[in-house]
N, C-alpha and C positions, 0 to 999 in steps of 0.2 A: 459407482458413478454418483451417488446421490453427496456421499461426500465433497465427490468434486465438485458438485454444485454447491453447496454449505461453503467451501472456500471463494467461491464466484460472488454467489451472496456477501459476504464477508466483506469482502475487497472493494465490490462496489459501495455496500452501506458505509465503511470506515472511511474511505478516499473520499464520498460523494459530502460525509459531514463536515472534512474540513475542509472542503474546498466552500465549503456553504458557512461556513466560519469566516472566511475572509472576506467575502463576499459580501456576508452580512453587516461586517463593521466598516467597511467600505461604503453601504448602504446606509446603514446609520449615522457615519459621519456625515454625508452629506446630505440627511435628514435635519439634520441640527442646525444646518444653514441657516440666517435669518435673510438672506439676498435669495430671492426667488430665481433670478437669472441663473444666479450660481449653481444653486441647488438642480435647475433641471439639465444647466450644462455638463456637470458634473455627473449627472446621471445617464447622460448619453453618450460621454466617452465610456463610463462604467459599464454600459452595459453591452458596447460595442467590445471595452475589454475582454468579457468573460464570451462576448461569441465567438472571438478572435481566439481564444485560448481552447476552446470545444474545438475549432474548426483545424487547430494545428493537433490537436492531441488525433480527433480522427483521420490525420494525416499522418501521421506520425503510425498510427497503428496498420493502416492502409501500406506504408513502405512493407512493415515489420511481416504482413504477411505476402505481399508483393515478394518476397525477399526468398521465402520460406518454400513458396510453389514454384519457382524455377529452381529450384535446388534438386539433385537426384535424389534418391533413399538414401544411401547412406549419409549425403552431405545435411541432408536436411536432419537427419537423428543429429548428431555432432549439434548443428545452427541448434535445435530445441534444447538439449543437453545444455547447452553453453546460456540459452536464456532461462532454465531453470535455475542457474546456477548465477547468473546477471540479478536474478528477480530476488532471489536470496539478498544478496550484498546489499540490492537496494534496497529491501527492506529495513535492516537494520542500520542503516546510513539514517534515514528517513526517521527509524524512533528518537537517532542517537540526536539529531536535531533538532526533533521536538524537545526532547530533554533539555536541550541547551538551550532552548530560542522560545519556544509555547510560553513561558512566563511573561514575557516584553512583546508578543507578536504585536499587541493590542496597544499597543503605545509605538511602539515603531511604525504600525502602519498609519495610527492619526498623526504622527508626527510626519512621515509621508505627504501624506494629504495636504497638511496645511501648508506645507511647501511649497507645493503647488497650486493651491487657491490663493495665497499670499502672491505670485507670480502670475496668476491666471497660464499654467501651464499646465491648461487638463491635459494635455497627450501623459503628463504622471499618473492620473487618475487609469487612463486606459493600459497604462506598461505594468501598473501593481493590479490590476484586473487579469490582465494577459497573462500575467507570469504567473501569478498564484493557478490561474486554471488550467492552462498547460501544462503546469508542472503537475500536478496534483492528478492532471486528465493523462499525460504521459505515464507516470509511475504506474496510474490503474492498467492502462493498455501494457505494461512489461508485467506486472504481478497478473494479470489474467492472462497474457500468454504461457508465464512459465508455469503458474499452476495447471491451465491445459495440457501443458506439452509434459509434465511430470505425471499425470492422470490420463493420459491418453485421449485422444477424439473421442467427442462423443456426440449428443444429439445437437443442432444446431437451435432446434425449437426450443429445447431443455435449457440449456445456455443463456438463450433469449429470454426464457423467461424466468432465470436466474435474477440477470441482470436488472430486468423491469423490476425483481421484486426489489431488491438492492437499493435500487432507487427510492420506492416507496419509505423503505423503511429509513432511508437516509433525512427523507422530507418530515417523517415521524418524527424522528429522534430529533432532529434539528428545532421543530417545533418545540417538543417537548423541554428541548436544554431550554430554549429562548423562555420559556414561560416562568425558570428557576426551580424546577420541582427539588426538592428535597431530596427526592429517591433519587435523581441523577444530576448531577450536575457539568461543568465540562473537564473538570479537574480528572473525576471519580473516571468520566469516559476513557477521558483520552488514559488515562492509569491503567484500566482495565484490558483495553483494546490495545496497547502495546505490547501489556503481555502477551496478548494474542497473538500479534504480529509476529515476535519474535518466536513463539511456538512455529509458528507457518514459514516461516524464514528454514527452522532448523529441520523440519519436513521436507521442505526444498532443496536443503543443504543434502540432505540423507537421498533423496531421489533422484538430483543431479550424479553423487560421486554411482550410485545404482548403475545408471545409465554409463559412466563413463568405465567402470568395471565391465558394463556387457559387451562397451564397441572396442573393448581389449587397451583403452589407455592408462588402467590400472591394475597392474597385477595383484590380488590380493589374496592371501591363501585361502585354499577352501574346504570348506565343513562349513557346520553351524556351530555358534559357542552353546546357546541350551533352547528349548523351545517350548516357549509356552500357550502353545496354540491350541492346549486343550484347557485351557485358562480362557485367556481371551484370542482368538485369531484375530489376524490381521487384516481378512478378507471378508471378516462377517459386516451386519452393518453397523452396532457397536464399535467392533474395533479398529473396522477397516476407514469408520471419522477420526478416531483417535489415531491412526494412522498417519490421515492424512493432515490433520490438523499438528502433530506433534513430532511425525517422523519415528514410532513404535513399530518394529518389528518382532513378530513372536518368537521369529526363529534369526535373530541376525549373527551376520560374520563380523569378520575382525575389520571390516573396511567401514562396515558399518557404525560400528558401535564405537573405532577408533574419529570418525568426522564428528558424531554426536558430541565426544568427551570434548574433542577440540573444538568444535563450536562454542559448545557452554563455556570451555574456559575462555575464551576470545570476547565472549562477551562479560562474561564477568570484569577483566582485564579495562574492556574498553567502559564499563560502567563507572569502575572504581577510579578511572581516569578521570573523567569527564566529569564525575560529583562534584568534588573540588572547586571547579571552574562556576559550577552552577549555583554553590553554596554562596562563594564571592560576588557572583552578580546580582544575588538577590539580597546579601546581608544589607 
């Protein structure tokens, strides 16, 4: 369980920094304003934006488990199944776009901006508020479901107070980039933490095909290929983070170890694709 909180944790701090990322240049740019009008107008579509975009992602989460408790048992295993397996893709949809897009965000969205203050059309101020925080507030609501739903129920208090820390430490880090420190900057972040993501994605991947092996959708032979549970187990607290962080099993089958290989190669595939294009937009 503690693992699974370490993934909760995770999810909220990484999603809460860059929604705090946008947010923030949003705020700065219309700090820069020398029209006072502008500047406080602009700031109350802005910040009407990001309540707009909190208020739909807690809706949005509110369907997701609306959705999940009328369901029977077996339909509801299948629904969690399928969003552990949802939360995966998105995950690495979401790196593969920072990849592509995180270099220009910062000029794309003053260039935004000034669009709209050139037109005096704050409702732009509040739609690039709305969308970044929805979007960034939705993803968190799918990757904390499917990591729940892959780690099982657990305590609601625990969770809760995952979550609060997440935050905290979101507001830390954010601070910290903002001051420039040396030891982190947002390059080095966001670098670090995608790895991470994509670890957590290919855990997800491993736990979702688990699950769809047990409710008989995948036939896969059975034994174990070798087991090194007297090495490291899966289920200690050691192993059983790196478990769930990485998708390691001590002892796995051929269903397991066959999603692993093809994940990694899929992302390799869609890395070596994607460079190219990024190499171009930056040269």
């Amino acid at each position: 369980m503690s693992s699974q909180l370490g993934n909760v944790i995770f999810i909220i701090w990484r999603e809460s920094v860059e929604a705090l990322l946008v947010v923030g240049i949003l705020n700065a740019w219309l700090q820069r304003q020398d029209n006072p009008l502008a500047r406080r107008t602009g700031h109350l579509w802005l910040w009407a934006g990001v309540g707009a975009g909190l208020l739909g992602a807690l809706l949005f989460g509110s369907l997701l488990l609306f959705f999940s408790e009328h369901l029977d048992e077996d339909a509801q295993e299948f629904y969690q199944t399928i969003a552990v397996l949802v939360a995966a893709v998105l995950i690495v949809q979401m790196v593969l776009w920072m990849k592509r897009n995180g270099r220009t965000m910062k000029r794309d969205l003053e260039g935004a901006l000034q669009s709209a203050a050139d037109t005096s059309r704050w409702w732009g101020v509040f739609f690039l508020a709305f969308i970044a925080v929805a979007r960034e507030g939705s993803e968190t609501v799918i990757f904390l479901y499917g990591t729940l739903a892959a780690g099982g129920s657990g305590s609601a208090l625990m969770s809760g107070l995952a979550i609060a820390l997440g935050f905290v430490l979101a507001g830390a880090t954010y601070a910290l980039l903002q001051i420039g420190s040396r030891i982190l900057d947002w390059r080095t972040f966001f670098r670090i933490t995608e790895i991470m993501l994509l670890f957590l994605a290919a855990s997800l991947f491993v736990s979702g095909v688990d699950h769809l092996v047990s409710l008989g959708y995948i036939n896969a032979p059975a034994g174990k290929l070798w087991d090194t549970s007297a090495i490291l187990p899966d289920s200690g607290p050691i192993g059983g983070l790196i478990a769930a962080l990485t998708g390691y099993r001590a002892r796995p089958d051929v269903a397991e170890l066959a999603v692993t290989g093809i994940y990694w190669m899929s992302i390799y595939l869609l890395f070596a694709r994607f460079a190219p294009a990024q190499v171009r937009k930056t040269a």
